[in-house]
LUMTI-191658 format. One record per atom (N, C-alpha, C): x negated, y, z; residue in three letters; residue number from 0; atom name. Coordinates in nm, 2 decimals. Layout:
BEGIN
+--------+--------+--------+------+-----+------+
:      X :      Y :      Z : type : seq : atom :
+--------+--------+--------+------+-----+------+
:      X :      Y :      Z :  ALA : NUM :   CA :
...
+--------+--------+--------+------+-----+------+
END
This chain:
BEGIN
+--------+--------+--------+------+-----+------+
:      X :      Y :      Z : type : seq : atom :
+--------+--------+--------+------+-----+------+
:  -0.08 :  -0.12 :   0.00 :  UNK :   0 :    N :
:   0.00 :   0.00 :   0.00 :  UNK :   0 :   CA :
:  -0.09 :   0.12 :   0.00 :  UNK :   0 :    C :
:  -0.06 :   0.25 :  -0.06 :  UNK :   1 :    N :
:  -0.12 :   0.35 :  -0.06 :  UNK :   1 :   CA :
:  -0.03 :   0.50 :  -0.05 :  UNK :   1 :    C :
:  -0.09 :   0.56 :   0.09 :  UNK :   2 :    N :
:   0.00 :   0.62 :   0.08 :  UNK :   2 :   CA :
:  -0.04 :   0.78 :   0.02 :  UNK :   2 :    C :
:   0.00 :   0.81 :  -0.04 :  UNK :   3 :    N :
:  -0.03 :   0.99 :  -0.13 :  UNK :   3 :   CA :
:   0.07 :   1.08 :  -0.10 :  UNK :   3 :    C :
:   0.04 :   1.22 :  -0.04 :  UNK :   4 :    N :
:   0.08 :   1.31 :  -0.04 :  UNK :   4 :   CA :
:   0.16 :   1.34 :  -0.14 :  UNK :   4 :    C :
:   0.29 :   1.42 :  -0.17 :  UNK :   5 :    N :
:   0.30 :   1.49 :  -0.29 :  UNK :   5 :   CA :
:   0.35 :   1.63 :  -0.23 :  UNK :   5 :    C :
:   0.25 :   1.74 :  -0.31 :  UNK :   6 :    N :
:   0.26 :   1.86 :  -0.25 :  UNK :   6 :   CA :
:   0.34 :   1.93 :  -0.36 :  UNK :   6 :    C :
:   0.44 :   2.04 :  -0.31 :  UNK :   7 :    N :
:   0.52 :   2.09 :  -0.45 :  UNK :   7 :   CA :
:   0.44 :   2.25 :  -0.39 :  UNK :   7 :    C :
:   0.44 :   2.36 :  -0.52 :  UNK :   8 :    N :
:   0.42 :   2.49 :  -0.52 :  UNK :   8 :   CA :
:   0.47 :   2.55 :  -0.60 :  UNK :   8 :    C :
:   0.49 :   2.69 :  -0.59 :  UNK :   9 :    N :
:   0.60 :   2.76 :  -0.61 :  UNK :   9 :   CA :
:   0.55 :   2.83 :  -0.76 :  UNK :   9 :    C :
:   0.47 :   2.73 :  -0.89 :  UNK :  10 :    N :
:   0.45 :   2.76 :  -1.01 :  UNK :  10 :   CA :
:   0.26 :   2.79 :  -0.96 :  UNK :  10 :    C :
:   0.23 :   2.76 :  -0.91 :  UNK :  11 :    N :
:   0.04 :   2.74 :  -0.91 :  UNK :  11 :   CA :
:   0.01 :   2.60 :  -0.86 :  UNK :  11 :    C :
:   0.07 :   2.47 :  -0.89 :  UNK :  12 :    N :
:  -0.01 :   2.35 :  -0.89 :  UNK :  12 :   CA :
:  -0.11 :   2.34 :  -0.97 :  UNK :  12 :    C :
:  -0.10 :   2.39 :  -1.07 :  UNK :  13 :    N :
:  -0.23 :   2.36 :  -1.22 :  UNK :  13 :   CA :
:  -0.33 :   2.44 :  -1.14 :  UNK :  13 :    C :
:  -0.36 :   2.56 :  -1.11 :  UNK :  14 :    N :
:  -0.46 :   2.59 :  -1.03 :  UNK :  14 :   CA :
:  -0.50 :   2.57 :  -0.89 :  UNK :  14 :    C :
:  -0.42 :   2.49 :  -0.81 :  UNK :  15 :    N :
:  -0.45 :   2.43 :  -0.70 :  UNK :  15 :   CA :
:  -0.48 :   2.29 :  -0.71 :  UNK :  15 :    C :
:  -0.46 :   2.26 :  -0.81 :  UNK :  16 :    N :
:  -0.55 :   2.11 :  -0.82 :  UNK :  16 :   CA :
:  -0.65 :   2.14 :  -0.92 :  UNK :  16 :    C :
:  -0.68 :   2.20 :  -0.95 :  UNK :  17 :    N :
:  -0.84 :   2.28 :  -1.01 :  UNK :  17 :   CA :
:  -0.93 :   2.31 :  -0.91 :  UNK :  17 :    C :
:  -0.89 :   2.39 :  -0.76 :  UNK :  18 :    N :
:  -0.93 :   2.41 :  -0.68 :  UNK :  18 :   CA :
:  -0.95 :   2.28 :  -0.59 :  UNK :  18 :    C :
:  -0.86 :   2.22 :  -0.58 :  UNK :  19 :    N :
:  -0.88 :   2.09 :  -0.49 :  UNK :  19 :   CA :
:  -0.97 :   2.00 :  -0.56 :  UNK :  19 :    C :
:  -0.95 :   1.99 :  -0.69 :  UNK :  20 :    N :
:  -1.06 :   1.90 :  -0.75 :  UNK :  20 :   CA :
:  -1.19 :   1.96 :  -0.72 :  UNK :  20 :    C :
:  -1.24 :   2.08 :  -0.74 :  UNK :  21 :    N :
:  -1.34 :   2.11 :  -0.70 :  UNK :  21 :   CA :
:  -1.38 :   2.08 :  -0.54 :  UNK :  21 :    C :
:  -1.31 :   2.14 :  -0.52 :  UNK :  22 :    N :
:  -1.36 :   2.11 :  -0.29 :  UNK :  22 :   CA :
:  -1.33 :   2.04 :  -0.29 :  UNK :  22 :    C :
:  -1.28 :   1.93 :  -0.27 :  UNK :  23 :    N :
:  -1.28 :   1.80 :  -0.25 :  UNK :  23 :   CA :
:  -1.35 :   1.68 :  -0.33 :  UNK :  23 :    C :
:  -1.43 :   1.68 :  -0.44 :  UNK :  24 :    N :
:  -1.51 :   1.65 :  -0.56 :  UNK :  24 :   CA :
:  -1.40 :   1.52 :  -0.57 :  UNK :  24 :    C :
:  -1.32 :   1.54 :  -0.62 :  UNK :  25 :    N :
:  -1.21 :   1.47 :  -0.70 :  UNK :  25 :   CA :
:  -1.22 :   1.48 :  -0.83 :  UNK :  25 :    C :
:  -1.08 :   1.39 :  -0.89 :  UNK :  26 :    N :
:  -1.09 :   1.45 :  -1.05 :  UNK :  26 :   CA :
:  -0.93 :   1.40 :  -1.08 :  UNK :  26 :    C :
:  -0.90 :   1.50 :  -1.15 :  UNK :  27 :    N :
:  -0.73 :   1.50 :  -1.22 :  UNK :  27 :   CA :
:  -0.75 :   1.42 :  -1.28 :  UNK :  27 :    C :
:  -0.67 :   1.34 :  -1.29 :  UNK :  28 :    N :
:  -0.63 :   1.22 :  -1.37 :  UNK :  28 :   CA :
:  -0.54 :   1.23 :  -1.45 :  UNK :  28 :    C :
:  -0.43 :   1.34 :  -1.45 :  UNK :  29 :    N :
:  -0.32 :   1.38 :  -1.52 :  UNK :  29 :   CA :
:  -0.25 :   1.52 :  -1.47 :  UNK :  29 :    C :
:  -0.21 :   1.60 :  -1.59 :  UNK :  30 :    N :
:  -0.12 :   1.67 :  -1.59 :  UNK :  30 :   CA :
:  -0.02 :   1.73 :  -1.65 :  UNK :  30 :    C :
:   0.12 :   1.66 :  -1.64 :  UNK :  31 :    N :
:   0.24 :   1.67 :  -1.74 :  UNK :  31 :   CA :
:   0.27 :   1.80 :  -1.70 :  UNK :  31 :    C :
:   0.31 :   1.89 :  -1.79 :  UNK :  32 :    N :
:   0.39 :   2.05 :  -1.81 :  UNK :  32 :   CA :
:   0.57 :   1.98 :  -1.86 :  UNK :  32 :    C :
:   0.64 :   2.07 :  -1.76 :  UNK :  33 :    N :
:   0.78 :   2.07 :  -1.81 :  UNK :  33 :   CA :
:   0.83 :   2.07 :  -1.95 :  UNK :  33 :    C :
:   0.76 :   2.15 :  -2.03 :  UNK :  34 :    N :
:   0.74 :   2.19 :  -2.14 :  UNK :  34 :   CA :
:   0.76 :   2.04 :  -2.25 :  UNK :  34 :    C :
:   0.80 :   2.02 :  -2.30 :  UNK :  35 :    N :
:   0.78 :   1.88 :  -2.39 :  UNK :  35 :   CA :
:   0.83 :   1.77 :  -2.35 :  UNK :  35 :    C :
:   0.87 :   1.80 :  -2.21 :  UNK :  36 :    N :
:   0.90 :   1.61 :  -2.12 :  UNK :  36 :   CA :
:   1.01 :   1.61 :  -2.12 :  UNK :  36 :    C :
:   1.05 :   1.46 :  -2.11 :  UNK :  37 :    N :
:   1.22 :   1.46 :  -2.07 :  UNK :  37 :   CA :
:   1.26 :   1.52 :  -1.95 :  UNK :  37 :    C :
:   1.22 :   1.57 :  -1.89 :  UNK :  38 :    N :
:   1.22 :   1.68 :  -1.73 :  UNK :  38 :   CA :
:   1.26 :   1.80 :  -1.85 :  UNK :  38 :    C :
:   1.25 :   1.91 :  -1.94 :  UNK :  39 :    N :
:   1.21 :   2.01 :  -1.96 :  UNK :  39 :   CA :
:   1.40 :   2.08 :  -1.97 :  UNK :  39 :    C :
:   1.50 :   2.00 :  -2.02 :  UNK :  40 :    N :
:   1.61 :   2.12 :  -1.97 :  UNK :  40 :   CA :
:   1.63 :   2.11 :  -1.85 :  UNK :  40 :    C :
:   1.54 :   2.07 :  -1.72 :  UNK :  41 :    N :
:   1.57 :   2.09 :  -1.59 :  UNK :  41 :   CA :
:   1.51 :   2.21 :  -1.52 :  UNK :  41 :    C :
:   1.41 :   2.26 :  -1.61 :  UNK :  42 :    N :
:   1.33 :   2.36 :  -1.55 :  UNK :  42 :   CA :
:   1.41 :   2.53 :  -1.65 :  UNK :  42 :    C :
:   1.39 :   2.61 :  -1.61 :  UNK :  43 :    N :
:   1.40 :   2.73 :  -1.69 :  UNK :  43 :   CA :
:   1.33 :   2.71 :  -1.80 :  UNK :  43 :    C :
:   1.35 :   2.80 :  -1.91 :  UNK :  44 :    N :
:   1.25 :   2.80 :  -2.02 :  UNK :  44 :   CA :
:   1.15 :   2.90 :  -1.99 :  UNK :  44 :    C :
:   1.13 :   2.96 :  -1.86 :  UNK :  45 :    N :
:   0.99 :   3.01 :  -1.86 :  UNK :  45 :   CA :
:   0.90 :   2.98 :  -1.74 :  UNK :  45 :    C :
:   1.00 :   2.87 :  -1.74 :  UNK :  46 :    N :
:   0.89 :   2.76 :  -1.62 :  UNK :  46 :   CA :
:   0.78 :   2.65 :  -1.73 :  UNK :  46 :    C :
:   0.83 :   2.65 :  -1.84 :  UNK :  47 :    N :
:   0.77 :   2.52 :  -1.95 :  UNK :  47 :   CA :
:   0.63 :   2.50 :  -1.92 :  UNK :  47 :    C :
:   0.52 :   2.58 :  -1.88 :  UNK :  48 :    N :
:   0.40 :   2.56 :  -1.88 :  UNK :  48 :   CA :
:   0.36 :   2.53 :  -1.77 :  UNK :  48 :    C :
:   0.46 :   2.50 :  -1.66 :  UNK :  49 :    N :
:   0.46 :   2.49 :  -1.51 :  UNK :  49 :   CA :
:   0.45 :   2.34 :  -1.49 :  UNK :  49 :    C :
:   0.36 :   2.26 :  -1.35 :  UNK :  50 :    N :
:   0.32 :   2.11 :  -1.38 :  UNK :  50 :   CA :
:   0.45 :   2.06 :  -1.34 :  UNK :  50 :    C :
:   0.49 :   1.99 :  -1.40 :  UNK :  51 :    N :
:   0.59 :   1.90 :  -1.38 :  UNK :  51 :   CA :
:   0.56 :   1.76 :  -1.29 :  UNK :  51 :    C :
:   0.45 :   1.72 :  -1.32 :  UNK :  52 :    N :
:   0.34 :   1.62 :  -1.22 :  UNK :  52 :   CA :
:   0.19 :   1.62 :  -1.19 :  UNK :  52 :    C :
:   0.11 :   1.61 :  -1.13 :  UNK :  53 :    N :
:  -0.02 :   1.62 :  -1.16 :  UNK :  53 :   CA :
:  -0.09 :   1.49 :  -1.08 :  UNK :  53 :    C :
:  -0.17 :   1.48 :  -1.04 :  UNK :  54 :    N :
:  -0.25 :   1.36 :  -0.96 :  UNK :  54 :   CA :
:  -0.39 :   1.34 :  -0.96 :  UNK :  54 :    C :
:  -0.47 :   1.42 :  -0.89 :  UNK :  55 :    N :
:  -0.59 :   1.41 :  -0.82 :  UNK :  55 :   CA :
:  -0.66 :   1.32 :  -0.77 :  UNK :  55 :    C :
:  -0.71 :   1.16 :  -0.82 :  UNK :  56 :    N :
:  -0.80 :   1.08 :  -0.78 :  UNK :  56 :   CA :
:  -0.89 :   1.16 :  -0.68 :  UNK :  56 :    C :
:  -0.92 :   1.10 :  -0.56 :  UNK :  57 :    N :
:  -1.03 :   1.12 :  -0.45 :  UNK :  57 :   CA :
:  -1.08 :   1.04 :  -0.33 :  UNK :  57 :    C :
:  -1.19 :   0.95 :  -0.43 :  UNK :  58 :    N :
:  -1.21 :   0.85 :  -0.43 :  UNK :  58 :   CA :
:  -1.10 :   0.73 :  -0.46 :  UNK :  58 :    C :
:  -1.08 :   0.63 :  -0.36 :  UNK :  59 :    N :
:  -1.00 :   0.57 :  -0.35 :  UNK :  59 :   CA :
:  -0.83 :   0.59 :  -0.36 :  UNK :  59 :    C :
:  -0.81 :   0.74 :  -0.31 :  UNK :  60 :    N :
:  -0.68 :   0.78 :  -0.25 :  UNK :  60 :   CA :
:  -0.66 :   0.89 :  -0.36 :  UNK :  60 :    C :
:  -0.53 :   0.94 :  -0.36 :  UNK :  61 :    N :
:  -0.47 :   1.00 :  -0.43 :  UNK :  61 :   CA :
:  -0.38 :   1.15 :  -0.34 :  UNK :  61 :    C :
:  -0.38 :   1.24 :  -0.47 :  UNK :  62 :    N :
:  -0.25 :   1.39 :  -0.42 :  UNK :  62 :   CA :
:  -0.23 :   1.41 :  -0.52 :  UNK :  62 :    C :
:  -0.05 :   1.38 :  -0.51 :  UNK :  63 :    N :
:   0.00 :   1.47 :  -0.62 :  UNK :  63 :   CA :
:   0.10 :   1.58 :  -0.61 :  UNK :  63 :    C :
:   0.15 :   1.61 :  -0.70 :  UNK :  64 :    N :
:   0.21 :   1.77 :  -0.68 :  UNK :  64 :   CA :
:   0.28 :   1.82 :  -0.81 :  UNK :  64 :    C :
:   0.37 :   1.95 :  -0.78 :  UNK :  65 :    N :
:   0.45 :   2.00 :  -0.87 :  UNK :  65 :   CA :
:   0.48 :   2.10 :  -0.86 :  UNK :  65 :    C :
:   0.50 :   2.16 :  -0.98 :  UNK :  66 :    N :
:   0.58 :   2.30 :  -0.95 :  UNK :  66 :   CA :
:   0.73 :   2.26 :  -0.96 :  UNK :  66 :    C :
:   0.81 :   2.25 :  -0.85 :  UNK :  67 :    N :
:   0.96 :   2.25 :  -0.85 :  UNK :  67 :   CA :
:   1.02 :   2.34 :  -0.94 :  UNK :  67 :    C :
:   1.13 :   2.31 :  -1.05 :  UNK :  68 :    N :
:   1.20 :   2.46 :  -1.08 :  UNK :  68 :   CA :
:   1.24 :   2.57 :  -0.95 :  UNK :  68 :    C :
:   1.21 :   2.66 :  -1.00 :  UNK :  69 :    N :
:   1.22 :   2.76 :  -0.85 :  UNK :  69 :   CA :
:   1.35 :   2.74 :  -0.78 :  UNK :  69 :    C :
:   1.45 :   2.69 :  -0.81 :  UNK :  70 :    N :
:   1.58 :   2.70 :  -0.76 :  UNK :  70 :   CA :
:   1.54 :   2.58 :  -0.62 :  UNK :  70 :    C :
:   1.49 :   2.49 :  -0.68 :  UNK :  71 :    N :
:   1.44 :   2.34 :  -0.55 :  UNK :  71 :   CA :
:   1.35 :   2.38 :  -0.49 :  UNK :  71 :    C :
:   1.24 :   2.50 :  -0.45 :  UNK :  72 :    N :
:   1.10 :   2.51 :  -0.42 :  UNK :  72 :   CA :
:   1.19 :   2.55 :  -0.30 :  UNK :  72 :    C :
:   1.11 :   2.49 :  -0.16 :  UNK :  73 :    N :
:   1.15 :   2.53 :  -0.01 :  UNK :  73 :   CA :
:   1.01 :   2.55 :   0.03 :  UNK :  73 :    C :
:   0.94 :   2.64 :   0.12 :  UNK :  74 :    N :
:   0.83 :   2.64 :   0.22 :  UNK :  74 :   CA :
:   0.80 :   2.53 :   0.28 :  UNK :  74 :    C :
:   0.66 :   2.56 :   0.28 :  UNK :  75 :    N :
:   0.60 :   2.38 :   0.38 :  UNK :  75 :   CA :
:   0.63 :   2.37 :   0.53 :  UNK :  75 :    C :
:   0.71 :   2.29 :   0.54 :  UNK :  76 :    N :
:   0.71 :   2.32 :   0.69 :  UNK :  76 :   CA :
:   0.71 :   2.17 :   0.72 :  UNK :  76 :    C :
:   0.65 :   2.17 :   0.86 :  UNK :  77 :    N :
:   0.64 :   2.04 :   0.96 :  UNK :  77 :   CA :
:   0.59 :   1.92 :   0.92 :  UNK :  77 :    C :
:   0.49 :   1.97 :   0.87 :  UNK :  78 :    N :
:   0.40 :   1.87 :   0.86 :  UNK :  78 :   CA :
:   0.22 :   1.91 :   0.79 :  UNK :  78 :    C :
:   0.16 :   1.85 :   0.79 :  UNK :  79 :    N :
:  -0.03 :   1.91 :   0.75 :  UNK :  79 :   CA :
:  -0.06 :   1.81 :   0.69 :  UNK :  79 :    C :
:  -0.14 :   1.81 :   0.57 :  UNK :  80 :    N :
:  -0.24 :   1.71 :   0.53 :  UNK :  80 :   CA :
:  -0.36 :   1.73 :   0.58 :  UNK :  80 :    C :
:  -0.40 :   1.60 :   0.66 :  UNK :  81 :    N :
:  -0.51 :   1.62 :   0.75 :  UNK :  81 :   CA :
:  -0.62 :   1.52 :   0.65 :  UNK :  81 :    C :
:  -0.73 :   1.60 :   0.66 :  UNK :  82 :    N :
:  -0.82 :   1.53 :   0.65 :  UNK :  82 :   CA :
:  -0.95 :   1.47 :   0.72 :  UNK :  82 :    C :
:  -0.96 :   1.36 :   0.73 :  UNK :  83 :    N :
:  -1.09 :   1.32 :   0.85 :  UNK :  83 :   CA :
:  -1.20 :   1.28 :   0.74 :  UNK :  83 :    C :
:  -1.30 :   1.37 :   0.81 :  UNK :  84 :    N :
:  -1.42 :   1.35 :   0.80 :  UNK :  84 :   CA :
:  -1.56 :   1.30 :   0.87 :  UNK :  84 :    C :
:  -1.65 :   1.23 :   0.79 :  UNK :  85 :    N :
:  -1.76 :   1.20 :   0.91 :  UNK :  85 :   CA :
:  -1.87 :   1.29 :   0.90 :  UNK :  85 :    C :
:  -1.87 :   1.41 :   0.79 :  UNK :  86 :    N :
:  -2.01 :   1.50 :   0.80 :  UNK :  86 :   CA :
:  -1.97 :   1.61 :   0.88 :  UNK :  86 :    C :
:  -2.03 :   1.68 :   0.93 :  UNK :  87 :    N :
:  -1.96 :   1.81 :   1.02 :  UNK :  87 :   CA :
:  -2.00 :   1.93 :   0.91 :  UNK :  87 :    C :
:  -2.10 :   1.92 :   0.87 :  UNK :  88 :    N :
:  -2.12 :   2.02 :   0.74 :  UNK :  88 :   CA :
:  -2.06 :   2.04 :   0.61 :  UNK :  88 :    C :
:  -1.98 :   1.87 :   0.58 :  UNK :  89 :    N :
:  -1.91 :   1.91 :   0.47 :  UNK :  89 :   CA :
:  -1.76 :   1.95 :   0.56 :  UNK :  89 :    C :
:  -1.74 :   1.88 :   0.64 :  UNK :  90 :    N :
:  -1.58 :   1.95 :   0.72 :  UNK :  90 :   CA :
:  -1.59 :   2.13 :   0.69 :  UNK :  90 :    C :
:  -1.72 :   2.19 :   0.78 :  UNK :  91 :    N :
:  -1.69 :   2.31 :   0.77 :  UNK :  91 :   CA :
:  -1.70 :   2.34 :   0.65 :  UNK :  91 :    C :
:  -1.77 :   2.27 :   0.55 :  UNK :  92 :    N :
:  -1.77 :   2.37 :   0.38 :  UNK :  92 :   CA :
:  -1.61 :   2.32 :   0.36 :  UNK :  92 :    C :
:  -1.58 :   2.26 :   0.35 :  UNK :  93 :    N :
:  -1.39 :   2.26 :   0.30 :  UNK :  93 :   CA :
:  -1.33 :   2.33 :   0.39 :  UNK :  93 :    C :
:  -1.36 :   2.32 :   0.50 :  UNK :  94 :    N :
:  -1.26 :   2.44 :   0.59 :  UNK :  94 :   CA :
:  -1.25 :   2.55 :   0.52 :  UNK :  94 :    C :
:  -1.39 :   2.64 :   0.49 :  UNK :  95 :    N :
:  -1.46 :   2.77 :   0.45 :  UNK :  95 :   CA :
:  -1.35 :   2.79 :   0.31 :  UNK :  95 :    C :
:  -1.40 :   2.71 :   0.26 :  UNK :  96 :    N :
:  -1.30 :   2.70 :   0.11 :  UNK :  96 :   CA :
:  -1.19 :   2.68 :   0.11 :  UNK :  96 :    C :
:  -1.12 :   2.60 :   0.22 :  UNK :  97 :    N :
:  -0.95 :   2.64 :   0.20 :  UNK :  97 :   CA :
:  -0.91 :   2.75 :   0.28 :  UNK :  97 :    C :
:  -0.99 :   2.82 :   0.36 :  UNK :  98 :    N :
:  -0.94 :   2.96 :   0.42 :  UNK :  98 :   CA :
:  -0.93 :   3.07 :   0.33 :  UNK :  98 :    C :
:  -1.05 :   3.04 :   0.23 :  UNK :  99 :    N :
:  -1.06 :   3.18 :   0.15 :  UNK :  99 :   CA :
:  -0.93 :   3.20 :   0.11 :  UNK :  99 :    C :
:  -0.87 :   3.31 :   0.14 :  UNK : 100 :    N :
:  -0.72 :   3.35 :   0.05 :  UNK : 100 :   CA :
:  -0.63 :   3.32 :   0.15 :  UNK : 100 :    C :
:  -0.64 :   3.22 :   0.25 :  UNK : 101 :    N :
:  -0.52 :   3.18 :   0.34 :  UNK : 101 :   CA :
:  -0.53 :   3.20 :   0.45 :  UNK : 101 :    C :
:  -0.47 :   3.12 :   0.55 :  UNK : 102 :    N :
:  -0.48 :   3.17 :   0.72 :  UNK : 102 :   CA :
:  -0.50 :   3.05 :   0.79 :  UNK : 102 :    C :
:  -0.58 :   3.10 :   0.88 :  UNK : 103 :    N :
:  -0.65 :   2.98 :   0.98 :  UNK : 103 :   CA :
:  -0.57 :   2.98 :   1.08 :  UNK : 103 :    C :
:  -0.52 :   2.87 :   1.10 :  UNK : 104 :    N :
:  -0.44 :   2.84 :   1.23 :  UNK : 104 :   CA :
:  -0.49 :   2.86 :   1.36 :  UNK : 104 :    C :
:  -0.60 :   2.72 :   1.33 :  UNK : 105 :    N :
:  -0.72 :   2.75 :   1.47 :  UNK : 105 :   CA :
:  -0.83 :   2.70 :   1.33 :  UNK : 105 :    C :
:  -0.95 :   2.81 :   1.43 :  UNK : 106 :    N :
:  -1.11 :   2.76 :   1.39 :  UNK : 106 :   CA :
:  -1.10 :   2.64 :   1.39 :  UNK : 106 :    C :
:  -1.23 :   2.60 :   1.30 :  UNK : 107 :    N :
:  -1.28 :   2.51 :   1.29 :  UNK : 107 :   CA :
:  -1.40 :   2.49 :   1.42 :  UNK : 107 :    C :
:  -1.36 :   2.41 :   1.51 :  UNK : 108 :    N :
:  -1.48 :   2.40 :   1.62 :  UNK : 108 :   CA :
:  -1.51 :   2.23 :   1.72 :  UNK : 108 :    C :
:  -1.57 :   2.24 :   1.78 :  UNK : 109 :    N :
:  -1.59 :   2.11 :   1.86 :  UNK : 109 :   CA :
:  -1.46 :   2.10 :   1.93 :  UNK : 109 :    C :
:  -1.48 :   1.96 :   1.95 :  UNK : 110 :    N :
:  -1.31 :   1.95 :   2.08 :  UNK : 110 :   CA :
:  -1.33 :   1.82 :   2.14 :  UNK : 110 :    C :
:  -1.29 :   1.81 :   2.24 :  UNK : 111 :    N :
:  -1.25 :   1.69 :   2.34 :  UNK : 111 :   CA :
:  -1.24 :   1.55 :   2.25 :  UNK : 111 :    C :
:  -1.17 :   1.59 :   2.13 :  UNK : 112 :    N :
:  -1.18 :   1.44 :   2.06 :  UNK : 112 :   CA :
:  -1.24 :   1.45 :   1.94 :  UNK : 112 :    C :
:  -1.31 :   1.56 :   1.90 :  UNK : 113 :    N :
:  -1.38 :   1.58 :   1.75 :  UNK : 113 :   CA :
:  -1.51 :   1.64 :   1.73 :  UNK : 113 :    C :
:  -1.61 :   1.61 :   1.68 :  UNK : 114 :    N :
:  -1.67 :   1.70 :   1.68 :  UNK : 114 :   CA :
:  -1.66 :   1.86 :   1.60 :  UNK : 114 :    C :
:  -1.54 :   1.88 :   1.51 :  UNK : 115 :    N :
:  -1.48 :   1.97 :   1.46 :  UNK : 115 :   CA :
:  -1.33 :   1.95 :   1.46 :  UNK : 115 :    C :
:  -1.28 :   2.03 :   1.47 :  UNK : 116 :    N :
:  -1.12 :   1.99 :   1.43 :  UNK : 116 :   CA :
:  -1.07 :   2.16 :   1.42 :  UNK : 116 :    C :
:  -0.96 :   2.15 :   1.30 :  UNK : 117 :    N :
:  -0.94 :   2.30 :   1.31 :  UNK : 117 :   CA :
:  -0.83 :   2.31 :   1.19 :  UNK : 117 :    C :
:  -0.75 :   2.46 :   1.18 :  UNK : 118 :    N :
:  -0.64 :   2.42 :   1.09 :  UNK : 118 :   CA :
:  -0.61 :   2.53 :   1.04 :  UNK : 118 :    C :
:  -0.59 :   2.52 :   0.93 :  UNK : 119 :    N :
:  -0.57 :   2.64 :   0.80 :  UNK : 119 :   CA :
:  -0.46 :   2.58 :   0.69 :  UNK : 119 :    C :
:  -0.36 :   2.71 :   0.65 :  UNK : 120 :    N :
:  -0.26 :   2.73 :   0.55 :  UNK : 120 :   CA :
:  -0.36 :   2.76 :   0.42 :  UNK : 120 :    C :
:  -0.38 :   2.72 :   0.34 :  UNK : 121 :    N :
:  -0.46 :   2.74 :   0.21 :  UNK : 121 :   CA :
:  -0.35 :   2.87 :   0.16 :  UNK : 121 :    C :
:  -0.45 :   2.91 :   0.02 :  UNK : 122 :    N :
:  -0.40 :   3.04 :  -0.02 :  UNK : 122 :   CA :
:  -0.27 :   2.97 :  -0.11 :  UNK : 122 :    C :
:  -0.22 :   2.87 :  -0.11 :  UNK : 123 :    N :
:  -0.11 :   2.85 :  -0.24 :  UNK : 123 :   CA :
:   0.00 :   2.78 :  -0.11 :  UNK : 123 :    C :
:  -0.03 :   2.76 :   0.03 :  UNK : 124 :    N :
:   0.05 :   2.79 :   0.12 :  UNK : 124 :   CA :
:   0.06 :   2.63 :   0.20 :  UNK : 124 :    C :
:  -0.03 :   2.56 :   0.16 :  UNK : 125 :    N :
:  -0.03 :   2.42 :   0.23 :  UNK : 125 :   CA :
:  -0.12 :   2.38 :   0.34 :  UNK : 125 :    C :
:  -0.08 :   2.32 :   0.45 :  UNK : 126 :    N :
:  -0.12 :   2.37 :   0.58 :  UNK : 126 :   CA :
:  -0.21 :   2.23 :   0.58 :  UNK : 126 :    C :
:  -0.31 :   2.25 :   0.65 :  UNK : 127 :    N :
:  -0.42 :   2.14 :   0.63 :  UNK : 127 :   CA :
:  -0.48 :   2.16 :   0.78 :  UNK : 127 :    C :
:  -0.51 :   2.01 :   0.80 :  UNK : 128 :    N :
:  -0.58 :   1.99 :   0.98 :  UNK : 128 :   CA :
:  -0.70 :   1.92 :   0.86 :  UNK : 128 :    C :
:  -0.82 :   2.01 :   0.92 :  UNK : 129 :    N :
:  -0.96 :   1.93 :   0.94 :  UNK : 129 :   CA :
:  -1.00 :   1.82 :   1.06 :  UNK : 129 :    C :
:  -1.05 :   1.72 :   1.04 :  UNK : 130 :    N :
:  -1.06 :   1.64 :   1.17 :  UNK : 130 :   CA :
:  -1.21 :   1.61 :   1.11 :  UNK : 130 :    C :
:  -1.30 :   1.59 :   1.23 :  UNK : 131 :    N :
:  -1.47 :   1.52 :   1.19 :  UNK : 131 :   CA :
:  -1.47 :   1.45 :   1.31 :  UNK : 131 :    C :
:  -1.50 :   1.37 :   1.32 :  UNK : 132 :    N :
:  -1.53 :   1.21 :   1.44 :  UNK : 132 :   CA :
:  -1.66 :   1.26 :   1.41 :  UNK : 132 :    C :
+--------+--------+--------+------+-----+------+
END
């Protein structure tokens, strides 16, 4: 079984899986546009170039994502994609990198059960827990 996130945004998935593939050294595997698919009289016609699906290989595991027609897009709430790491150097370079543009919950710092742990809303609005054992 495998389980994968799927993150929706409000018409910037194509550029936040550009950005995630980069900080995360992943690689897109696919990306369908409304535009052309049998999805496309679901979206407006000036949603067409907006991802309809995408999917991020990393490593083993997978994220995918969409731009909802705007009428379905709701805010992220109650819940984080957490990520656990074992380098403490690369934790804080992805932390660094999903802050630029967004807002830090809590620092990234040592804790009782981590040697980092810390939490940030990225700039396209998805809330992420750093964890490093």
């Amino acid at each position: 079984m495998n389980l994968n996130p799927y993150l929706l945004f409000r018409g910037e998935c194509e550029a936040a899986f550009k950005f995630y593939e980069q900080t995360f050294g992943g690689k897109i595997s696919g990306i369908m546009k409304w535009g052309g698919s049998p999805g496309e009289r679901q979206a407006p016609e000036n949603w067409h170039d907006k991802v309809m699906h995408a999917h991020l290989a990393i490593g083993d595991q997978g994220l995918m994502g969409s731009d909802p027609p705007p009428d379905y897009y709701k805010e992220p709430a109650g819940f984080s994609v957490a990520l656990n790491l074992k380098d403490t150097s690369e934790a804080e370079r992805i932390f660094v990198a999903l802050s630029e543009g967004g807002n830090i919950t809590m620092p990234l710092e040592k804790t009782f059960w981590a040697s980092r742990f810390g939490m940030v809303t990225d700039r396209f609005g998805i809330p992420w827990m750093i964890n490093c054992d």
